[in-house]
C-alpha positions, 0 to 999 in steps of 0.5 A: 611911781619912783622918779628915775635916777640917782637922786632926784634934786627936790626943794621940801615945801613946809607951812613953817620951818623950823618947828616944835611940834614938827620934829617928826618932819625934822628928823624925815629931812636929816634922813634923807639929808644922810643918804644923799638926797640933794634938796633945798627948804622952802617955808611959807612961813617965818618960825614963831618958836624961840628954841629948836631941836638939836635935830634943826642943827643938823640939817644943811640946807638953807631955808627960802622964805616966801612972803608970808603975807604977799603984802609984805613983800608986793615988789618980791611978788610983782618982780614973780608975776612979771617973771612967770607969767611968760611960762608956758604953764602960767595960763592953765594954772591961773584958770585952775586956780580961779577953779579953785577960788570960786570953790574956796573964796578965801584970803588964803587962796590968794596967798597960795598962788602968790606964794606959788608965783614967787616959789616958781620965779625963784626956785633954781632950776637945778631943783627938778621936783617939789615935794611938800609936807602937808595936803593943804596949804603947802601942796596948793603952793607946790601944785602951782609952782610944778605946774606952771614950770614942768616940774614934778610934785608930791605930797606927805599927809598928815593928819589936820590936812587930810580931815578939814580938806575938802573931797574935790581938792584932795581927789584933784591933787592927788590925781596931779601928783606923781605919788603921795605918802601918809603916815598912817594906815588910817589915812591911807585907807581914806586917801586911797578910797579917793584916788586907788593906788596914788599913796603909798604908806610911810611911818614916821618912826623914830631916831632911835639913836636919839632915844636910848632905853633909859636906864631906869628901875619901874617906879612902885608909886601906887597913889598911896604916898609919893605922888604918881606923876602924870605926863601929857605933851601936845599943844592946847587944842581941842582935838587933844581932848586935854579939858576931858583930862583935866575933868577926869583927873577931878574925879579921881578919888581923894586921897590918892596921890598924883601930879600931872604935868603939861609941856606944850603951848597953844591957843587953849592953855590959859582956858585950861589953867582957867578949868583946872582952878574951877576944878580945885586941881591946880594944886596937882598941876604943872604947866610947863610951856612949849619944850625942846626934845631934849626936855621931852624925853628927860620929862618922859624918864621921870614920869610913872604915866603918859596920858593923851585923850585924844579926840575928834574935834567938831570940826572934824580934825584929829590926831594922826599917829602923835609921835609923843606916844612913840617918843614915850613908849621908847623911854619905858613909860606906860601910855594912856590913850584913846581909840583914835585915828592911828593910835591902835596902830601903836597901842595895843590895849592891854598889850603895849599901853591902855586905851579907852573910848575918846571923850568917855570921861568916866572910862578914863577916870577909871583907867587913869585910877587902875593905872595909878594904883597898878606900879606892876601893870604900868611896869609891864606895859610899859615894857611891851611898848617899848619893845614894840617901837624898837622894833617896828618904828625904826626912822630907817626902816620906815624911811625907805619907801619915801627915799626909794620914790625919791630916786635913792633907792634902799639904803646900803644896810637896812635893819629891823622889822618893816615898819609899814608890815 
């Protein structure tokens, strides 16, 4: 379904803004921002990370905070009540929402429709659509909010909010709203299953003007001298499977030269400092911290390997498509991975990367040694998956589903594969 017209004004619902580990969203804003979409930022929460992107920098439009936490700010939320509830869809939205509650008795279900509240009181009515980032929380807010204004609404899904959202709730908002996008075809199958023909599949691709092919010759490190060195980034938390990383680096045969270095924060990292000392590994390890973009993709040029054991973690949340892999793949490093949610989506095994089995411990000590040992494979791979984003990944390319749904059509000079083929 597009919504008519040349460019349908939206306010973008985010859970933070802005955000380290959501560029991907960033750079999705600036695009559209570039073909003309007429938009405005609303975030349910107050940024935690102390450096931004260059790509933050570019984007225009202001940022409305709603309260975080509605304690914070009761007369902002009461002044809201007070405003909204004269709407002619403020009563069957707070029945759905009681609906709701007994199905999800939560402190969060609270917030949600307070944040609803205030987002709907305080939106300018010139903004005619809601479109938010994320299944869960941020489409609770929206859904209220369109609902109790006569607004349109959408969604993008991602990956933690399609896994740990209940059936009902997903199957309910998909069915209310206008159209829905995912990112990869892993979650659209599912989401298709629950709602036929509602979600439309979108990549996220890349800016590729942000990530020139670097100029640089194929390292010969083979383990036998210089250290080969070993890349991850991604925050610290189980479904990134970093402690089967670290037991799997352990086993590696003595006497065999390599480094690996961590960029990312997360609630699990001093567990992983712990593991990595009672490893007797911490010799061969460097912990770097949450980094901005500019520091990925210098540590991604220096780097002989990328390795993310992604997995399924036990509460079931996972990986979508990690856009590390791609930002990697297009600075010519080679990538280890696992057979997880959309990573065979980029990652051919053997062909543009290596992939083995997620939580196989003994599968990746193996790659991870063969590639060590292997300059000319890692050179080939490498190269193989650098052509593959260039080609099939492009920002532009992938965009255009998205920007046609927001009324602004294709975009005047369109290039590359289509990345959705």
């Amino acid at each position: 379904m597009t919504i008519p017209g040349a460019s349908v004004p939206t306010a973008i619902v985010l859970k933070g803004y802005p955000r380290l580990s959501e560029t991907f969203i960033a750079q999705e804003i600036l695009e559209l921002q570039t073909r003309g979409l007429d938009f405005t930022l609303v975030s349910l929460r107050h940024p935690t990370d102390k450096a931004t992107h260059p790509v933050h920098g570019r984007i225009r439009a202001a940022v409305n905070y709603l309260p975080e936490y509605l304690y914070q700010e009761p007369l902002r939320v009461l002044r809201a009540w007070w405003k909204v509830r004269r709407l002619p869809g403020y009563g069957a939205v707070f029945r759905l929402w009681l609906k709701d509650l007994r199905r999800d008795p939560t402190p969060n279900r609270g917030r949600r429709f307070g944040q609803a509240m205030v987002l709907a009181a305080e939106l300018d009515p010139h903004y005619r659509h809601i479109y938010a980032h994320f299944l869960h929380t941020p489409s609770s807010v929206a859904r209220y909010a369109a609902l109790m204004t006569g607004r349109s609404w959408s969604a993008s899904a991602h990956a933690k909010d399609i896994w740990l959202s209940p059936e009902w709730e997903k199957r309910e908002k998909l069915e209310d709203a206008a159209w829905a996008v995912t990112c990869t075809r892993y979650g659209h199958a599912h989401l298709d299953g629950l709602v036929p023909g509602k979600t439309r599949l979108v990549y996220h691709g890349l800016d590729l003007s942000s990530f020139a092919s670097p100029v640089r010759e194929p390292s010969e490190r083979d383990g036998s001298g210089d250290p080969v060195r070993l890349l991850s980034v991604g925050r610290a938390v189980p479904k990134k499977g970093f402690d089967r990383l670290l037991e799997a680096m352990a086993r590696l045969p003595e006497g065999l030269a390599w480094h690996w270095t961590h960029i990312g924060g997360g609630k699990e990292l001093g567990a992983l400092k712990e593991q990595a000392g009672r490893l007797g590994i911490s010799g061969h390890v460097t912990w770097r911290g949450a980094a901005a973009q500019s520091a990925v993709i210098e540590a991604c040029r220096e780097a002989d390997l990328f390795v993310l054991p992604s997995r399924v973690a036990e509460d079931g949340d996972r990986d979508g498509l990690p856009n590390v892999l791609m930002e990697a793949q297009s600075q010519r490093l080679c990538c280890l991975a696992t057979e997880v949610s959309a990573i065979p989506e980029l990652i051919e095994d053997g062909v543009t990367g290596a992939l083995v089995p997620p939580d196989d411990g003994t599968a990746l000590t193996s790659a991870l040694e063969g590639l060590i040992r292997d300059p000319v494979r890692r050179a080939r791979l490498a190269a193989a998956g650098e052509e593959r984003v260039r080609g099939r990944f492009d920002h532009r390319t992938a965009i255009a589903t998205l920007a046609d749904l927001l009324g602004l059509g294709p975009a005047e000079a369109e290039s590359g594969t289509d990345a959705a083929a």
